[in-house]
N, C-alpha and C positions, 0 to 999 in steps of 0.2 A: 504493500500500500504506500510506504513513503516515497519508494520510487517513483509509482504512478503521480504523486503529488508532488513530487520533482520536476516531474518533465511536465506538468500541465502549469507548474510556476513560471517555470522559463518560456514554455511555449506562448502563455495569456501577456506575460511580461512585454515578450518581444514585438507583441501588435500591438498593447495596449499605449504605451509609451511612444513609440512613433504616431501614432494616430493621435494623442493625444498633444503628440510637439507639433503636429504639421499646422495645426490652426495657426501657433505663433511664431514659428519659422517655418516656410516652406519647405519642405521635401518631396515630395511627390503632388502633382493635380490632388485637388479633392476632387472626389467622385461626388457629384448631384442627384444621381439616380436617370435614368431613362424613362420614366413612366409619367404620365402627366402629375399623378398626385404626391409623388413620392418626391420627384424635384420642386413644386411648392411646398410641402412641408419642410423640406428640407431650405431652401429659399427663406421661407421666414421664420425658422429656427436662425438662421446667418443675420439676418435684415436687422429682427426683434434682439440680436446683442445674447441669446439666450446661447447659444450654442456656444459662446464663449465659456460659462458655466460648465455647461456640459462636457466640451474638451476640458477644462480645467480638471475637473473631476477622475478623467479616463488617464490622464496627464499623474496624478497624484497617486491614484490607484494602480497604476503600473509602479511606478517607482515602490511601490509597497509590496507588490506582489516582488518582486523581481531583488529587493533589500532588507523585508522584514519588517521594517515601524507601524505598527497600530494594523496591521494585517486585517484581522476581522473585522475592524471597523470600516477599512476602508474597502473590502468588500461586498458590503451590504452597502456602505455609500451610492458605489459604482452598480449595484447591483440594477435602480432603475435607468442607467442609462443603459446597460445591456439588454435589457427587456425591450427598451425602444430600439435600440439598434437590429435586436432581431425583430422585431415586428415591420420597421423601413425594411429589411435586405426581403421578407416572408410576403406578409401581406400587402406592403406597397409595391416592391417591384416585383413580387412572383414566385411563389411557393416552389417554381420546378427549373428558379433559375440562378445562374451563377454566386447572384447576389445570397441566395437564400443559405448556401454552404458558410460563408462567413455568417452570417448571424446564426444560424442554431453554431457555429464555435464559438463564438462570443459567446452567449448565455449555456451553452454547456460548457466552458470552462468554467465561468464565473456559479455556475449552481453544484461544479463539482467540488470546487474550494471549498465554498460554502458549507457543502456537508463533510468535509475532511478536518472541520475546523467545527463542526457540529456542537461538541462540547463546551465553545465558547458562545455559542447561542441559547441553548438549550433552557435557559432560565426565564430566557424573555416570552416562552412559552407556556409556561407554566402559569396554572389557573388559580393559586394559594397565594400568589407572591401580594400584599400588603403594601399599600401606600406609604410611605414616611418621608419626611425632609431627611436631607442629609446631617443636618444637627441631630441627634439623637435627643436632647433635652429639648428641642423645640416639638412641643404637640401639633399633629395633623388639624388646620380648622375646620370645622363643619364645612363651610363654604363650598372648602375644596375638594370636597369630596362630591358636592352638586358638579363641579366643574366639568370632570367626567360625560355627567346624562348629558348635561347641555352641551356640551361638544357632541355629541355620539346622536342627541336629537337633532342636530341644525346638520350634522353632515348628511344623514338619512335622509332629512325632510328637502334639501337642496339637492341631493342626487337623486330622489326618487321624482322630484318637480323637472331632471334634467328628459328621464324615461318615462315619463308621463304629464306630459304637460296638460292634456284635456283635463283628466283627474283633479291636480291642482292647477290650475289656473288662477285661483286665489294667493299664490303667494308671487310676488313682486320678483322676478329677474332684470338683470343688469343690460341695459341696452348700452353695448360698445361706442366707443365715439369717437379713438384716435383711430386716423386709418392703421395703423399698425396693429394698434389691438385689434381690428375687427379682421383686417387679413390673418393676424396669425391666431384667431379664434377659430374662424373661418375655414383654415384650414386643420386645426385641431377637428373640427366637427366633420367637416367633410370626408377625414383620412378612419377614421375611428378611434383614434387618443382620444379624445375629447369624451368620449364614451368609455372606456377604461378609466381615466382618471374617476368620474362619476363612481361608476362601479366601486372603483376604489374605497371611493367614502363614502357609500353603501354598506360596502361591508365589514368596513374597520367602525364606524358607526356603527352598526348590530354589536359588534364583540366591544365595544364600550359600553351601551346599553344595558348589554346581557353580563357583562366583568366576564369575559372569556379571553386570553390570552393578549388583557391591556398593554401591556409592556411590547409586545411584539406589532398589535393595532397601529400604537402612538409613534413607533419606528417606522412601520411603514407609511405612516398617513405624512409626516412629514416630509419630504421630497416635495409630493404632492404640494400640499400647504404654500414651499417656499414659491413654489413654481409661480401659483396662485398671487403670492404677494409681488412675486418681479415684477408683472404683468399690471395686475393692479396698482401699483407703487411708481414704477419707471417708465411703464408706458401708456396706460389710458389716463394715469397721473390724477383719476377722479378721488377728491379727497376720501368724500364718504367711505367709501368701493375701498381706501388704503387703508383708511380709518378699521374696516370690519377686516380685510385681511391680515390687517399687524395684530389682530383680537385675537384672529385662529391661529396664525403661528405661535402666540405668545401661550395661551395654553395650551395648547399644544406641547411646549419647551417646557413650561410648569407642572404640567402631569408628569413627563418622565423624568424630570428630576427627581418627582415623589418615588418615582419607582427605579431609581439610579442603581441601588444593589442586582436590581435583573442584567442590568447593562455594564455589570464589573466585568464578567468574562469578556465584554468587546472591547473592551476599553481599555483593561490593562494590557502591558507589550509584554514580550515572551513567550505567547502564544505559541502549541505545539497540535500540528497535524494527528488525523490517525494514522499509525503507525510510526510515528516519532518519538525518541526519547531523548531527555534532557544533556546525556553523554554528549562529549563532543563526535563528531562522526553520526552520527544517529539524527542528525536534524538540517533542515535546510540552511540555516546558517550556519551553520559549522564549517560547510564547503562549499557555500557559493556567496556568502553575504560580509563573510568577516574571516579574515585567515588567521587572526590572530587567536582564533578560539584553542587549537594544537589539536587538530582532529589526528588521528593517527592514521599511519599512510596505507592498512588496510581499508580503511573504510573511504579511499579515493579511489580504490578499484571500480564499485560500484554508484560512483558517483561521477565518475567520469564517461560510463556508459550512455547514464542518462542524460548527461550537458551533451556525450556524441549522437545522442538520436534529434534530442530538440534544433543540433546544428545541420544536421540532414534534414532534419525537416524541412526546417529554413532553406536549406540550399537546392534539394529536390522537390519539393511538393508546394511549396509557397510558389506563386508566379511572380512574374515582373517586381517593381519595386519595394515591394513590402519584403522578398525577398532580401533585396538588399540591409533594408534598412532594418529587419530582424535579426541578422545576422551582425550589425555593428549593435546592437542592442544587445545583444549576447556576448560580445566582448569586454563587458564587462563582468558580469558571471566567471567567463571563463579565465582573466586576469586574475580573479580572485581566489578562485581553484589551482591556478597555476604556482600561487606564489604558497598559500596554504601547503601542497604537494610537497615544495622546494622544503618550506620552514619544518615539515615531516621527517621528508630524508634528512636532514639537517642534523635532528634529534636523533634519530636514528643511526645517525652514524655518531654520533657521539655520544 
């Protein structure tokens, strides 16, 4: 197993990181997509300044998968842009076509991490875990415990107003007014995001209502939330409309701090794979993130396997430049294996 979660570090690392720098240095064309709805979404994703965010994100989350710092965190960070990226390569430009092999490896990398790292999730699952400040002497107030329904009621009642508009029609939605907002709404709605987001907080809304696995709800819902605030804040710029979105991020960010203990395992660094142990040799950073750890020079036999399939990868089965640029992305990995090796025989011989 730690193998497999070796070679799918290196492998997610080496796209995720050039794709993520090409926004702010050029390297390769960005691809737009070929299809009419998939190069508008993608068009005012660039236009509306969001995609900046977005590469930011894939940009950090590489550098994490690929060095180690805050790993699970930035995981699940990354996790919804992966989701949108395969949904763009699947359902915008085509279930049967080239695009589509890249997006299910994005989100099947990023969902195999994910469960390899399972153990540092696993809490936020959980359906016993107890509200608290992080002060231990400071009491939960009543209030905040309302805070919850009424997050969990307004996301339900505005997602379900999004899938049923005849039904309510009694409640009041936001008519768009910048051209930007209303294009990149526009094409939120038209592509089907705009409909997943809803979904979204539909159903993180029930599992608040019902207290079913809060802590994992309020992780997920925020992405969402932030996305909601950019747009309403930076680009339709309606105060109101910023006023109610800075409402829902903010509690949003004050319920999971109540529940910060569920989010210790993502949070603290150190974090160990299945089938990883804390030995030097035994762990992804031992031989590819830090050489200074003294892994011993058995345990670079099979670690040099796996850095050689990830560089074949790259060098056989990747096309054109992502090729390339996977391949200097993994020179770093492999410098730091090399010098680890060197600092082994070193000992070794002496």
């Amino acid at each position: 197993m730690q193998y497999a979660v070796w070679f799918v570090r290196l492998v997610y690392a080496a796209w995720m990181i050039p794709a993520g720098l090409n926004h702010f240095i050029q390297l390769y064309p960005q691809p737009t997509g070929n299809q009419p709805m998939s190069t508008e979404v993608f068009l005012a994703l660039i236009d509306s300044g969001m995609f900046t965010g977005v590469k930011a994100v894939e940009l950090l989350a590489g550098i994490a998968v690929l060095l180690g710092p805050r790993l699970p965190l930035m995981l699940i960070a990354v996790l919804p842009v992966s989701f949108t990226v395969w949904y763009w390569d699947t359902e915008l430009q085509g279930w049967w076509t080239g695009s589509a092999i890249y997006g299910w490896s994005v989100l099947g990398c990023n969902l195999f991490l994910c469960m390899a790292y399972w153990n540092s999730y696993k809490a936020m699952f959980a359906n016993d875990t107890k509200p608290q400040l992080p002060f231990p002497a400071i009491p939960i107030p009543c209030p905040l415990h309302g805070l919850r329904l009424v997050l969990g009621a307004v996301l339900v009642i505005t997602g379900m107003r999004y899938f049923m508009p005849p039904l309510l029609s009694f409640i009041p939605v936001h008519e768009w007014n910048d051209p930007m907002a209303v294009r990149l709404m526009a094409a939120f709605d038209a592509s089907g995001l705009g409909a997943v987001a809803r979904f979204i907080h539909v159903i993180t809304g029930l599992m608040l209502l019902t207290n079913r696995h809060v802590p994992f709800a309020l992780a997920a819902l925020m992405p969402v939330n932030l996305c909601g605030l950019f747009i309403a804040l930076l680009i339709e710029g309606n105060p109101l409309l910023a006023v109610f979105a800075l409402a829902i991020v903010t509690v949003n960010a004050l319920l999971m701090l109540t529940y910060l203990p569920a989010y210790r395992g993502v949070l603290e660094g150190g974090a160990l794979a299945d089938g990883e142990g804390p030995e030097a040799g035994k762990n992804y950073t031992s031989l590819f993130a830090n050489p200074l750890v003294g892994a011993p020079t058995a345990a670079f036999l099979g670690g040099g396997v796996v850095l050689a399939a990830a560089l074949a990868f790259y060098w056989k089965v990747v096309p054109g430049l992502n090729s390339m640029t996977g391949l200097v992305t993994l020179a770093i990995p492999t410098a730091i294996f090399a010098v680890g090796f060197a600092r082994s025989l070193t000992r070794q011989r002496a």
